[in-house]
KEPADREN-180055 format. One line per 5 residues: number of its first residue (from 0); their letters; for each residue x, y, z of N, C-alpha, C, O. Coordinates in pm, 1 decimal. Example, Ala and Ser with C-alpha at 12.3 -4.5 7.8 and 13.67 -1.06 7.14 Angstrom:
residues 2
0> as> 1319.0 -569.0 780.0 1230.0 -450.0 780.0 1320.0 -330.0 780.0 1423.6 -331.9 846.5  1285.0 -225.0 708.0 1367.0 -106.0 714.0 1290.0 3.0 787.0 1340.9 113.8 803.9;
end
This chain:
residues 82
0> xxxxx> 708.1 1467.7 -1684.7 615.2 1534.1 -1597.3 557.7 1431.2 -1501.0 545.7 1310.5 -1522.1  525.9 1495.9 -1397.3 502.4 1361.2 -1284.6 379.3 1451.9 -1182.3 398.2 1563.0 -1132.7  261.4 1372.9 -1171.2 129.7 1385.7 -1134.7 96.8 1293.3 -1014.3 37.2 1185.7 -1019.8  170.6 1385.0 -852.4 188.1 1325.5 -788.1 55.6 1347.1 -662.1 63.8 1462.1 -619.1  -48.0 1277.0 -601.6 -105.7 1286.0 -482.6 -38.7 1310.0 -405.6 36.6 1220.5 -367.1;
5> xxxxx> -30.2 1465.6 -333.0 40.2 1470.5 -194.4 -34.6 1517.7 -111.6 6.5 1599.4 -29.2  -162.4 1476.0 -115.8 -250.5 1561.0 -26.4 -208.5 1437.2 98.9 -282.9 1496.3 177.2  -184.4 1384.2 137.3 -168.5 1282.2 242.4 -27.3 1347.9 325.8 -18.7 1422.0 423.8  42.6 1304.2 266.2 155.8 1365.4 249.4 200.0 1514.2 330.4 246.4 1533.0 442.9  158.6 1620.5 206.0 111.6 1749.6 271.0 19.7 1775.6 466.3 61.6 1832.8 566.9;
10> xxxxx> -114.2 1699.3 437.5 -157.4 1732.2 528.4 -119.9 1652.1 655.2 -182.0 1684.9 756.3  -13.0 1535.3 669.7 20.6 1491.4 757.1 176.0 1525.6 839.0 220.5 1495.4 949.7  243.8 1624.7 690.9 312.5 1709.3 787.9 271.2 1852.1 856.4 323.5 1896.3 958.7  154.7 1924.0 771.9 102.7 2073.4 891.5 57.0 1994.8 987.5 71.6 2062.8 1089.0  -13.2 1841.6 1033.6 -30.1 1871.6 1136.4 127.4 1803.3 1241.7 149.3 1810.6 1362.7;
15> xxxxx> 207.6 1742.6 1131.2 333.4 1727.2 1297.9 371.3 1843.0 1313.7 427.7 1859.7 1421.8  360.3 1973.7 1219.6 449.1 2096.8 1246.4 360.3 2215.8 1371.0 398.4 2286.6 1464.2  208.6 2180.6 1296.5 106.8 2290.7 1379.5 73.6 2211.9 1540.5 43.0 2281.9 1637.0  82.8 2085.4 1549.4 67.8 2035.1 1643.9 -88.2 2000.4 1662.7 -122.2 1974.5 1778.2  -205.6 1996.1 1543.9 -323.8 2023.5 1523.1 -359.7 1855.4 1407.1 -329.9 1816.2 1294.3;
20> xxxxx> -423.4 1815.3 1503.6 -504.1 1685.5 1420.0 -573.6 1707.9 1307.4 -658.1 1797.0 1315.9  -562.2 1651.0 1200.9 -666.1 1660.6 1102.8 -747.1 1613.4 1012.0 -793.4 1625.7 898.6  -743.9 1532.4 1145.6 -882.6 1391.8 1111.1 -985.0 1410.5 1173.2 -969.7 1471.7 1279.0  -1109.7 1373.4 1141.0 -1242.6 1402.5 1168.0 -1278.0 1273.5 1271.2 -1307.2 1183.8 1192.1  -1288.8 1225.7 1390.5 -1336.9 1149.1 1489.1 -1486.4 1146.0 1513.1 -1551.7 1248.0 1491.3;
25> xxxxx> -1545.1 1034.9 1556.9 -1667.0 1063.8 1601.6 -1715.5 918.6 1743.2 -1727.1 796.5 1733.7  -1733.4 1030.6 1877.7 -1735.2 938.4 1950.3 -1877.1 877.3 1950.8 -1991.1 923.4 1944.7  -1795.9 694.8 1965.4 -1912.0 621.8 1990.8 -1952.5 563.9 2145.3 -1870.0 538.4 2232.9  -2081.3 551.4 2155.7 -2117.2 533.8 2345.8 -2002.6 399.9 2411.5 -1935.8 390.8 2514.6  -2026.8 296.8 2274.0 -1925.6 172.4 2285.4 -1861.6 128.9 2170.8 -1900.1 115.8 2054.6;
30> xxxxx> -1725.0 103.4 2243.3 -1674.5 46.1 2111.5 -1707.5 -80.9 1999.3 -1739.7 -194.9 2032.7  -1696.7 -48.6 1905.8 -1710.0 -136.9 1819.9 -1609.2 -242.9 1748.5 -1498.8 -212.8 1703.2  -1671.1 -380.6 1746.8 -1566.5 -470.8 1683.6 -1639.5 -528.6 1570.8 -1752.6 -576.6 1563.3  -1510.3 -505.5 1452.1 -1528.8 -526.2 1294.9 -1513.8 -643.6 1208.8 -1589.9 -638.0 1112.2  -1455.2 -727.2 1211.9 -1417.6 -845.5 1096.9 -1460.1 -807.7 1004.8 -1573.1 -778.0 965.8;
35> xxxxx> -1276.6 -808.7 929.8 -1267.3 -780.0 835.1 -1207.0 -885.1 774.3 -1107.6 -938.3 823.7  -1278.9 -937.9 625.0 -1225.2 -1015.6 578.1 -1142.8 -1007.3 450.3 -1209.5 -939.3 372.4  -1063.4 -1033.3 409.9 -1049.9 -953.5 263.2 -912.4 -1115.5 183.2 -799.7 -1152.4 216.1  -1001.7 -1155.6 85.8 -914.1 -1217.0 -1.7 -817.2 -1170.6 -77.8 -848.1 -1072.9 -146.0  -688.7 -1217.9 -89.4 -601.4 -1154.9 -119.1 -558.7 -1273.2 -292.1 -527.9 -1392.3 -295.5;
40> xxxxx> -574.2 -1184.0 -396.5 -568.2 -1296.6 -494.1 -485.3 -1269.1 -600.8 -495.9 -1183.3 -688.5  -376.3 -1378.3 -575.9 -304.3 -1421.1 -681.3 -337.1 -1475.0 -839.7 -345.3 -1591.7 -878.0  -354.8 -1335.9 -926.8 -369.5 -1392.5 -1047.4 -344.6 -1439.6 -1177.5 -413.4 -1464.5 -1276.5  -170.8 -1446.7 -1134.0 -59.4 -1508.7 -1151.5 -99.9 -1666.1 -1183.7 -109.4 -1717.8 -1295.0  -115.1 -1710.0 -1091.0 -127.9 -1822.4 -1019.9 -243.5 -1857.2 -1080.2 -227.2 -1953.0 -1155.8;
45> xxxxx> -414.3 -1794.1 -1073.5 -529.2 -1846.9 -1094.0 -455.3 -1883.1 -1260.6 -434.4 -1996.6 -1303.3  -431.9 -1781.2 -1317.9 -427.7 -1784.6 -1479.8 -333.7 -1917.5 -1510.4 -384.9 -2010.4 -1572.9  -253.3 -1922.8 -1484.6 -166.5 -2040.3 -1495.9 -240.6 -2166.0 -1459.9 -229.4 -2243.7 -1554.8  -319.9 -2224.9 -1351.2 -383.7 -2293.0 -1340.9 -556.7 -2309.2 -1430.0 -637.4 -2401.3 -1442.2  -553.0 -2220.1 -1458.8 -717.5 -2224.9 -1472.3 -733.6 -2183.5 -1598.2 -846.4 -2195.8 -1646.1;
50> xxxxx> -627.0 -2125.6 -1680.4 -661.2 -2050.1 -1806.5 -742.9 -1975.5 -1848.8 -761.8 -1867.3 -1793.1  -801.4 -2007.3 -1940.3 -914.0 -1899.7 -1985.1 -985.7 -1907.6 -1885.1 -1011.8 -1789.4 -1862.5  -1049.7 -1984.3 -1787.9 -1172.7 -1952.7 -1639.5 -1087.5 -1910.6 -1537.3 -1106.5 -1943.1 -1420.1  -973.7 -1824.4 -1582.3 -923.6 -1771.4 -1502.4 -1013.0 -1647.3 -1497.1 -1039.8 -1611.8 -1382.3  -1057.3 -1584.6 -1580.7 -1152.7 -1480.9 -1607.3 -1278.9 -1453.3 -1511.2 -1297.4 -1343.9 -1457.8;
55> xxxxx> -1387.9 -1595.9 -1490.1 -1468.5 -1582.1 -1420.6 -1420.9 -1613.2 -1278.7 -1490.5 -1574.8 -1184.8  -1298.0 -1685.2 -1254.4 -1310.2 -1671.4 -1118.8 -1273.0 -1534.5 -1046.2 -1359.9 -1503.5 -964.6  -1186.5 -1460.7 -1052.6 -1142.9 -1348.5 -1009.7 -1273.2 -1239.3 -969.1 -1284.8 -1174.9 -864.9  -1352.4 -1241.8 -1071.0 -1458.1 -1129.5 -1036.6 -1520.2 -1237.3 -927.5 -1563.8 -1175.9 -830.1  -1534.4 -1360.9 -917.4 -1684.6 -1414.3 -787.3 -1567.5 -1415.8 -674.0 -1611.6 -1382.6 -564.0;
60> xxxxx> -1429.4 -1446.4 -675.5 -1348.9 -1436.5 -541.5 -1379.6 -1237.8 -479.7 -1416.6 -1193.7 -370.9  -1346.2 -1175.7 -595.4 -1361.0 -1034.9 -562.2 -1502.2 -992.1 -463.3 -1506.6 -914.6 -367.8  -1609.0 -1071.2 -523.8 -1759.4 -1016.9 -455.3 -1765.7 -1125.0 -358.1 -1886.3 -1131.6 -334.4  -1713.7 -1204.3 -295.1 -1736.4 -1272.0 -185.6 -1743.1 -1192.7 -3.5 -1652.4 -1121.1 39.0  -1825.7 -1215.9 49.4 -1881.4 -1168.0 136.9 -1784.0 -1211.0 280.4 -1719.6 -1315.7 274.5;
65> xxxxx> -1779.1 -1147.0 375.4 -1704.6 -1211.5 522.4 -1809.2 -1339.3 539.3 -1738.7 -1431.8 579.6  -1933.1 -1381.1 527.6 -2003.2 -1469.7 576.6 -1931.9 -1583.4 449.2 -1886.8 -1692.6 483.9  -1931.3 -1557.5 365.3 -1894.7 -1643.3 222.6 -1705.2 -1681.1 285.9 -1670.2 -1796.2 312.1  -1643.3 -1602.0 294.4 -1477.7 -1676.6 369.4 -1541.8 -1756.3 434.1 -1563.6 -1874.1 405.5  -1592.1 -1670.5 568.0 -1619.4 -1811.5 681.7 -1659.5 -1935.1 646.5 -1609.7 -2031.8 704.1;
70> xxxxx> -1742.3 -1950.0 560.4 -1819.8 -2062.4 535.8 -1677.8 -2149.6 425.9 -1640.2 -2261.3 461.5  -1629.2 -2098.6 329.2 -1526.0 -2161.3 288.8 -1428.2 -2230.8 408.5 -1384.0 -2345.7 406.6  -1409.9 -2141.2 499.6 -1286.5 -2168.8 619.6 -1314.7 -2277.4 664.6 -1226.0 -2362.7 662.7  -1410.3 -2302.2 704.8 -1553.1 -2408.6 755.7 -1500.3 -2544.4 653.5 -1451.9 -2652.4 687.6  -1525.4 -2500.1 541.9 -1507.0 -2622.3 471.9 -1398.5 -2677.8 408.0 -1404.5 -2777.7 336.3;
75> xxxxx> -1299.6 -2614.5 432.9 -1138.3 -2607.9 425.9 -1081.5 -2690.7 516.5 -1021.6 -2789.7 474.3  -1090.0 -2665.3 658.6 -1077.7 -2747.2 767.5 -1156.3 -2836.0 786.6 -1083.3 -2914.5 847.1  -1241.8 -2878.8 781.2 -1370.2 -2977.0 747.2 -1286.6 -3123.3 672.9 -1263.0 -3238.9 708.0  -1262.5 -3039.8 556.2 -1182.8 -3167.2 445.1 -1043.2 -3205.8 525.9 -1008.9 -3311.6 578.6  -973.2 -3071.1 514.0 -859.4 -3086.6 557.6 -830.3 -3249.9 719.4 -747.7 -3333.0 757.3;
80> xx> -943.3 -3206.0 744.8 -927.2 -3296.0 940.7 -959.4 -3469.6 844.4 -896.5 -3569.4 879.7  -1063.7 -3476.2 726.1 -1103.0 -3595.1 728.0 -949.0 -3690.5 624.9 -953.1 -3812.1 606.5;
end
């Protein structure tokens, strides 16, 4: 038995067939620009290196903030130049 989500799916072919959008828009006066940051984490890799504190790092990489990357990036290249 197979318990499949096709609501995506479904509703993105009535609208190529009806010719009818069916996404909800909302205009803004100006556009807006986002940064988005998002760590992408190998925990493959942490566990093999880090072992058992493979544990606590994963959840503080997970809650790190776009201001928290930057400031790493900052200090990544920082070391990296000296």
């Amino acid at each position: 038995m197979g318990c499949a989500d096709r609501s995506c799916f479904d509703l993105t072919q009535h609208a190529k067939h009806s010719g009818i959008k069916l996404v909800a828009e909302k205009r803004l006066s100006e556009p807006r620009v986002v940064d988005v940051a998002e760590i992408q984490i190998d925990k493959n890799a942490i566990g093999k290196q880090f072992k058992k504190d493979a544990k606590l790092l994963v959840p503080y990489f997970e809650k790190l903030t776009t201001a928290d990357v930057d400031e790493f990036e900052k200090r990544l290249k920082s070391s990296s130049a000296e």
